[in-house]
MIKE-663198 format. One line per field, with one value per residue (C-alpha): x, y, z; residue in three letters. Coordinates in Angstrom, 2 decimals. Layout:
MIKE-663198
u = c(X/...)
v = c(Y/...)
w = c(Z/...)
vodo = c(ALA/...)
***
This chain:
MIKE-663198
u = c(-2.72/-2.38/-0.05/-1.66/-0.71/-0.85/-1.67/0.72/-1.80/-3.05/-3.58/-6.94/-8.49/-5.44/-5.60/-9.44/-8.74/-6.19/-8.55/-11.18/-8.96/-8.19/-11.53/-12.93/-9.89/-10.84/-14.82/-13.69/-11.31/-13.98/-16.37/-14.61/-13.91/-17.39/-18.00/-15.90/-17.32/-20.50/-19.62/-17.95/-21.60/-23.27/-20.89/-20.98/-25.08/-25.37/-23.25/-25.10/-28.34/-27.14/-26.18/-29.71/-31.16/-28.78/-29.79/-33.22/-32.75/-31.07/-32.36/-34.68/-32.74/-29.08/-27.12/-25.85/-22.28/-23.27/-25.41/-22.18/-19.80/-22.34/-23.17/-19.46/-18.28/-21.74/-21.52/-17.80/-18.24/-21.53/-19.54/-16.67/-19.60/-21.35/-18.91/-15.40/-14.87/-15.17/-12.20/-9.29/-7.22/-4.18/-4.09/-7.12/-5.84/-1.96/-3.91/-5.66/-2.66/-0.73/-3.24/-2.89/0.88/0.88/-0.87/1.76/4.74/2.60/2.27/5.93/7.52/5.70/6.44/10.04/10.11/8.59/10.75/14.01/13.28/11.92/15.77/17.52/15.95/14.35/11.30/7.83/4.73/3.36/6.48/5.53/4.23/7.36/8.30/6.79/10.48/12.56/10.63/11.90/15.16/14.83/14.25/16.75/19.40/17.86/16.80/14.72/11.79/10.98/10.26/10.89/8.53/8.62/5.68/6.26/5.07/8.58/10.07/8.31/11.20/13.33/10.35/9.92/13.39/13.99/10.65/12.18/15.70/13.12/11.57/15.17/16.83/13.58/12.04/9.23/7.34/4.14/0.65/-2.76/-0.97/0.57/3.36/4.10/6.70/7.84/8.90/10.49/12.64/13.78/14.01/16.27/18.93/17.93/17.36/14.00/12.58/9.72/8.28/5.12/5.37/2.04/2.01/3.82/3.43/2.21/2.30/4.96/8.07/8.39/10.94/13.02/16.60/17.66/21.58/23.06/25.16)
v = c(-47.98/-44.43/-42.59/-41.36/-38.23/-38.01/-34.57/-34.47/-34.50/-31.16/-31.12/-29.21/-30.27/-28.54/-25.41/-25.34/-25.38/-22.94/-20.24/-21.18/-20.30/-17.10/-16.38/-16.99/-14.19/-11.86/-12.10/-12.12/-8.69/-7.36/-8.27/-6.70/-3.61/-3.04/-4.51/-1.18/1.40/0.13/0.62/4.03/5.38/3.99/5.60/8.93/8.91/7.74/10.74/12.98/11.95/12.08/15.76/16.43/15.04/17.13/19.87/19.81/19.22/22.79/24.83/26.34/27.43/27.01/30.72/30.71/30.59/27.02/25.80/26.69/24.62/21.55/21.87/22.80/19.36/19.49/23.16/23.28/20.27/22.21/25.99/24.13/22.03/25.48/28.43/26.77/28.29/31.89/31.64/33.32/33.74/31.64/32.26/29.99/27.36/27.97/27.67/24.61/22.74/24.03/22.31/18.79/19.33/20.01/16.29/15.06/16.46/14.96/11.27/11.45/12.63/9.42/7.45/8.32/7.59/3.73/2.90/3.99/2.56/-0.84/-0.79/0.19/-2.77/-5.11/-5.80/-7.51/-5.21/-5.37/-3.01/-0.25/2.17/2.49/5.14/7.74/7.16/7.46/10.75/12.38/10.91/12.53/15.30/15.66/15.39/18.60/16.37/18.72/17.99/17.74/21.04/20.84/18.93/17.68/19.29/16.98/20.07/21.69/18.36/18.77/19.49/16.71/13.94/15.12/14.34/11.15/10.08/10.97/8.78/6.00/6.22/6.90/3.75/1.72/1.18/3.06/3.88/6.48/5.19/6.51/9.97/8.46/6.98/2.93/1.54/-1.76/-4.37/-7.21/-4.70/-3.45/-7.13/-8.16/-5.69/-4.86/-7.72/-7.15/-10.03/-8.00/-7.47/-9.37/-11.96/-12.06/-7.84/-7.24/-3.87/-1.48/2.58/3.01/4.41/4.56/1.94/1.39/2.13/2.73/2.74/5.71/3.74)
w = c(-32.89/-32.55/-30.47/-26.92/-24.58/-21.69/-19.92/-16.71/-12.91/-11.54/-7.99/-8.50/-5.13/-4.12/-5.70/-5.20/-1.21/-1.39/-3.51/-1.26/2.23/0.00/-0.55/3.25/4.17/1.78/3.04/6.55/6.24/4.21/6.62/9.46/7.77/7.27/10.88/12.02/9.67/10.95/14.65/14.22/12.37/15.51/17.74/15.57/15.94/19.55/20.40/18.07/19.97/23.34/22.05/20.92/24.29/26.51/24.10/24.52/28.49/28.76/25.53/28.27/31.11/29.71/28.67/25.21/25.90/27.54/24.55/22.10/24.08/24.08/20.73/19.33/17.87/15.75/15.07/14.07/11.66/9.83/10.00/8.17/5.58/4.82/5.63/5.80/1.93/3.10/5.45/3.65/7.03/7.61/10.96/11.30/10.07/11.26/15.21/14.24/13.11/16.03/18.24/16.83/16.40/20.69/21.18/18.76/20.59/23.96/22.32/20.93/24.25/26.24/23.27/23.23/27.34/26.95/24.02/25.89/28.88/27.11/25.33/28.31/30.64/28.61/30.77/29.89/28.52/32.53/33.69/30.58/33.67/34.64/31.47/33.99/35.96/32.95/32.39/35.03/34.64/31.54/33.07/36.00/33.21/31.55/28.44/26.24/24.60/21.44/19.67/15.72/13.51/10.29/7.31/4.10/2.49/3.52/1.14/-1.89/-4.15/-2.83/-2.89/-6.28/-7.60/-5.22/-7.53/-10.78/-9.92/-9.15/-12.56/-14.15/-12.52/-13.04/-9.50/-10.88/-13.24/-14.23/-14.80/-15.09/-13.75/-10.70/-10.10/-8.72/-7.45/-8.90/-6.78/-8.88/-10.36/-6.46/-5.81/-8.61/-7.45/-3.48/-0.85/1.02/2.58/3.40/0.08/-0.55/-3.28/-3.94/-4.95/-7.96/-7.88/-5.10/-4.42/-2.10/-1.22/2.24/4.38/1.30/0.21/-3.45/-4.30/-5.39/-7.71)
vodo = c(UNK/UNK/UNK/UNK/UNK/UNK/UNK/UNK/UNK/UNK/UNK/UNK/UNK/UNK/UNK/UNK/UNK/UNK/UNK/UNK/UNK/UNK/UNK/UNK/UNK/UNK/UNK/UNK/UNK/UNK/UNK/UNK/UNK/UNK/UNK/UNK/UNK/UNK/UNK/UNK/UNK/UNK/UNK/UNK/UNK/UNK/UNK/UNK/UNK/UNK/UNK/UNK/UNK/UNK/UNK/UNK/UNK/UNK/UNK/UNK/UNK/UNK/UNK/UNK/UNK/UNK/UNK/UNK/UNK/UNK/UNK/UNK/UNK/UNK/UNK/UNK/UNK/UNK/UNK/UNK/UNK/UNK/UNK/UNK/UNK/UNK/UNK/UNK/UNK/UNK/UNK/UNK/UNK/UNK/UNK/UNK/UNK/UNK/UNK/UNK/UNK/UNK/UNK/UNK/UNK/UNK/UNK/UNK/UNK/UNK/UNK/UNK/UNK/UNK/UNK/UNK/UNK/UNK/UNK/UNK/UNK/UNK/UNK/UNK/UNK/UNK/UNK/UNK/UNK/UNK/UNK/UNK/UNK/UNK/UNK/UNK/UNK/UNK/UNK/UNK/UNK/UNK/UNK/UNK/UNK/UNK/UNK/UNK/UNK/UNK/UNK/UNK/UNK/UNK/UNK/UNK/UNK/UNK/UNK/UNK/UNK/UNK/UNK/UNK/UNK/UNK/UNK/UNK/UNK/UNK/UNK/UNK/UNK/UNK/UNK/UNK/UNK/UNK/UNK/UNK/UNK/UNK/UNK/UNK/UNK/UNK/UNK/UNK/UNK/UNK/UNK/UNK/UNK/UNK/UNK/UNK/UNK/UNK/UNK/UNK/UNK/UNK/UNK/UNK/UNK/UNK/UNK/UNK/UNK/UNK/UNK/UNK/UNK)
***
């Protein structure tokens, strides 16, 4: 008789479970995501109706200063749609930053406070109120604040060549006009448990280390 082959087993139940249980995370996440975009547009046009309400309620009797500070988140977003183009001063924009860069040295300086005392004591989550004390410790020692931050704009000329010794020793390479960062070749010569298996490639270069070597 003739010779017969035999073709070895593939667990395809197997593999058919496991890109199902792939599939039902991907829908889920995706679901979610869209479950949150969803919420935020309700959230964005409930506001913008209670707006219109309280709007209405005073348009009659309110002075105009008043009407401007109700209606400024609304106004500010449609000045900046329709007239933000015209605005040539710096200043402008130097004031708004500054604003946003005062909550950030806020955050940061409360930050800073839970994280010490969290490493200095070691307590549970329940005891995190108690980075108000190590404030004013903070404090009492004459501890300054925070008072210099950080524009990756100030960096461009060093990001830029950290990128080219990426591409030059392989860890990245240019695609499409951007550059990716390749992770088997990091892997091969960096350990990195972190690295995700499953992503061959992804755009980033932030939390890793390349050898000067």
């Amino acid at each position: 008789g003739g010779r017969r082959f035999f073709l070895p087993t593939i667990p395809i139940n197997k593999s058919k479970k496991k890109a199902e249980e792939e599939l039902k995370k991907t829908e889920e996440k995706n679901s979610k995501e869209m479950e949150e975009v969803m919420l935020g547009n309700k959230v964005k046009l409930d506001n913008v109706l209670k707006l219109k309400k309280r709007f209405d309620e005073l348009k009659q009797k309110a002075s105009a200063s008043e009407l401007l500070t109700l209606t400024q988140p609304v106004f500010s977003e449609w000045l900046d749609a329709n007239k933000g183009h015209t605005i040539s001063d710096q200043k402008i924009f130097r004031a708004h930053a500054q604003e946003f860069e005062k909550q950030f040295f806020e955050d940061m300086r409360v930050e800073f406070c839970f994280v010490l005392y969290r490493f200095v004591c070691r307590l549970s989550l329940k005891y995190t109120y108690m980075y108000i004390y190590v404030y004013m410790f903070l404090k009492a020692l004459h501890v300054r604040d925070p008072d210099v931050i950080t524009r990756v704009t100030e960096y461009v000329p060093q990001i830029v060549q950290f990128v080219e010794r990426l591409v030059e020793k392989g860890y990245a390479y240019v695609s499409n006009r951007s550059v990716y960062f390749n992770i088997n070749q990091f892997r091969e010569h960096v350990p990195f448990p972190k690295l995700d298996p499953k992503l061959p490639f992804v755009f980033a270069f932030c939390n890793t280390h390349v050898d000067s070597t």
